[in-house]
N, C-alpha and C positions, 0 to 999 in steps of 0.2 A: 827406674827405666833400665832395661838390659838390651843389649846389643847382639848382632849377627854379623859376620860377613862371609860375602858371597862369592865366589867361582872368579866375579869381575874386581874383587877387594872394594867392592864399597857396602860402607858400612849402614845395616840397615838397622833403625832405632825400632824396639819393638816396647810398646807402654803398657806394662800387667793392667786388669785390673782391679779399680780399690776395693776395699774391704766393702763397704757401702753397696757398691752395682754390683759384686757376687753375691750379696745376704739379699739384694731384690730380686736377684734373677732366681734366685735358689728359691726363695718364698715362692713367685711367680711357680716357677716347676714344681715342688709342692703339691704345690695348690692344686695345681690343673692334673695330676696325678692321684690327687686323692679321688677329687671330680672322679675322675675318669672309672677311680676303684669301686666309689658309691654306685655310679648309675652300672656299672656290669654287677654288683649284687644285687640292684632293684630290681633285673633284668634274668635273676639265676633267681632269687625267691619267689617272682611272677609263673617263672615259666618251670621251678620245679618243683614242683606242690607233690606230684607222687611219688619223689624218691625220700629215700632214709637221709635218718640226720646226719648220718655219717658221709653221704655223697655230696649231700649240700653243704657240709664244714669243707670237703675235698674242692669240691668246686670254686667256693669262700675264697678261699687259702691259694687256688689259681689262680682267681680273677686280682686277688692284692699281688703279688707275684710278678703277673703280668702288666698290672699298672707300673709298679714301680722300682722294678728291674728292667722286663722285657721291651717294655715303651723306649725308655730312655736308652737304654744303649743301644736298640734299634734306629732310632733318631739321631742318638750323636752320630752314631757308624754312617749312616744315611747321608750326612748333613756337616760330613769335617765337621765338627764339635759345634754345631750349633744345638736350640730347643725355642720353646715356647719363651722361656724366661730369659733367655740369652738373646735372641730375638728381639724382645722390645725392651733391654738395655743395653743394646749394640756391643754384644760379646762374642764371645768364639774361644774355643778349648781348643789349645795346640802344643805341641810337643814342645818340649824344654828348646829344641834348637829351633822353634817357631814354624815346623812341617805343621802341615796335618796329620788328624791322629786318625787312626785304625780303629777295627774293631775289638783288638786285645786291648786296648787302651779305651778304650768305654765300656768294656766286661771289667775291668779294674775296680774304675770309677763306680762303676754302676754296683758290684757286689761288694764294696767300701765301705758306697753310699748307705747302703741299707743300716749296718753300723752304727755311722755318726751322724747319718740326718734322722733317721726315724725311730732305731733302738735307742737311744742318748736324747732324742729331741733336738737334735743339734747342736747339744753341747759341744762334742767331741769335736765336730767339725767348724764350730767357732771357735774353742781353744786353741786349735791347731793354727786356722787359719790368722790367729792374732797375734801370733808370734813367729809369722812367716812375710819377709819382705813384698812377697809376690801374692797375700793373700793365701795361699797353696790350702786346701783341706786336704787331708791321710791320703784320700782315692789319687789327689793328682801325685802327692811324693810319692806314692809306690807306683803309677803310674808312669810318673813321666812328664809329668803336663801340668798345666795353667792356663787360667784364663788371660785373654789378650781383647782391648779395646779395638774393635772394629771401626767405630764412626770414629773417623781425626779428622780435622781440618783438609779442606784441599790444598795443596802448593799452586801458588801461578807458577804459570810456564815459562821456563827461562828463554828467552829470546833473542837470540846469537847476533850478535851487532860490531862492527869492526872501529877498533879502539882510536881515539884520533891520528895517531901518528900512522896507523895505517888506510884511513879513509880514501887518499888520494892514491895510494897505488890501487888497491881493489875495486878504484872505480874504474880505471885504467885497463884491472888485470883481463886475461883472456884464460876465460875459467870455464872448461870444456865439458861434457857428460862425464860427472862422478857415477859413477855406478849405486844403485841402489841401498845394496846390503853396506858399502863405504859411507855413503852419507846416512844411511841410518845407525851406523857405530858413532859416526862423529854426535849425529844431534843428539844419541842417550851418552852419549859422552858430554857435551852441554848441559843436562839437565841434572844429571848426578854426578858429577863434576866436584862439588862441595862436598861431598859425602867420602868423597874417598882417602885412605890416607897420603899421605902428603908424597912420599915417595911413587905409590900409586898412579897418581896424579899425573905428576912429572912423565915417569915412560909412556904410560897410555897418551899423553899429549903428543908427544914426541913421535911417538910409532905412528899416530892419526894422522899428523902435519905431515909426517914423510908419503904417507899413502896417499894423501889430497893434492899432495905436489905433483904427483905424476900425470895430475890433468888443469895442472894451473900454470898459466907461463904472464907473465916473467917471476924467477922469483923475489920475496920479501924484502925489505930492506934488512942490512944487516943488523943483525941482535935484536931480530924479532923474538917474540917469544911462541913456543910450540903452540898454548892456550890462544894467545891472541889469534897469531893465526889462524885457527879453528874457527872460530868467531867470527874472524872477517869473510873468509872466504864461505860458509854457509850466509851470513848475512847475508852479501851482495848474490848470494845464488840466490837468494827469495827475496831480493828487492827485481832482479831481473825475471823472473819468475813471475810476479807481480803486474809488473810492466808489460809484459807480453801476454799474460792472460787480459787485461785494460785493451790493450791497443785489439787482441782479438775478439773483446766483445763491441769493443768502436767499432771493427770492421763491417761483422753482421753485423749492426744496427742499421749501419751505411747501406749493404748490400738488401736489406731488409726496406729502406725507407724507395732504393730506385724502384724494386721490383712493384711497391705498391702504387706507383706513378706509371710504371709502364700501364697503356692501354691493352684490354682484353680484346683479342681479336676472335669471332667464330667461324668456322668452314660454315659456309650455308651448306644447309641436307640435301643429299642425293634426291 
């Protein structure tokens, strides 16, 4: 498993993958490329019956060409590093720093590929790939790139809640319109929170707490911490939040059940 981090210093886990779900996905591509080679020759010896054998080996020699260069680096380019085979073993080809990749980066791949999947039979590209931590075939190290595991697990969502020794002030507190783009720094600041390194952590908490203070009175008790506090005071904004969306849908129901009691009255017609 190899790592990134980001502009916000947290650290995102990125999981290559194994040897096994590239040699399926790759079959899978293959496959559907050979496919693909056959029915355009079935398709060029149907329809050219009056040319020389020399235009119909030129033709040949496209239509392989065009399966299995043209197709796939059209696709990856198309598709940030997706295909057929990568597709139904939840993969995706992306640049060593975890970007997506380009179209010089699937011309790479693609004019490599020809190489060690189809001249070799894929030796080349399993030998390599078995003595590379990341799996890597030749196309991704001159490339740049590696397959990365697309389907992972979901994470639950972490849910900001205020620690006990602060419970009784924040229920207390009188905590004002945070502004938008504020309370949405703090809650991805809640959820990726763990991820970040530890100094990281600390100022980013610290900077958030000073910013949510400017619309929370009174302040914390003392030697609170920047985190808790975080926590508390988005908590209790979505317990009040809560609360008042409740009590305003009691209201219409309320105003909903008089109106259906009041009697209809009609103007009789002119």
């Amino acid at each position: 498993m190899s790592s990134i981090i980001t502009g916000e210093a947290v650290v995102l886990e990125l999981r290559p993958a194994s040897f096994a779900a590239r040699a399926l996905g790759l079959i899978l591509d293959v496959i559907s490329h050979i496919v693909l080679a056959i029915l355009l020759i079935i398709l060029i010896s149907a329809a050219s019956r009056d040319l020389d054998e020399a235009a119909i080996r030129a033709l040949i020699l496209s239509s392989v060409v065009f399966s299995i260069v043209v197709v796939p680096v059209t696709v990856e380019t198309l598709t940030r590093g997706r295909s057929l085979g990568k597709l139904a073993t939840g993969l995706r080809i992306v640049r060593d720093d975890g970007g997506s990749i380009r179209f010089r980066h699937a011309v790479i791949r693609g004019l490599l590929g020809v190489l060690e999947i189809y001249l070799t039979f894929g030796g080349l590209a399993i030998g390599v790939a078995l003595f590379n931590d990341k799996s890597k075939r030749l196309g991704d190290i001159v490339a740049g790139t590696y397959s990365l595991r697309q389907r992972v697990p979901s994470k639950p969502r972490i849910m900001p809640v205020a620690p006990h020794y602060l419970q009784a002030w924040a229920t207390m507190a009188d905590i004002g319109r945070v502004p938008d783009a504020t309370a949405r720094r703090a809650g991805t600041f809640v959820q990726q929170a763990y991820l970040m390194a530890p100094a990281s952590r600390a100022n980013m908490a610290t900077a958030l707490a000073s910013e949510l203070a400017r619309y929370v009175a009174p302040p914390p008790p003392s030697g609170t911490i920047a985190e808790d506090y975080i926590g508390a005071v988005l908590g209790e904004r979505r317990n009040r939040e809560l609360v008042r969306l409740r009590q305003a849908e009691e209201r219409n129901a309320t105003v909903g059940e008089r109106l259906r009691k009041l009697p209809f009255t009609h103007e009789p017609d002119a």
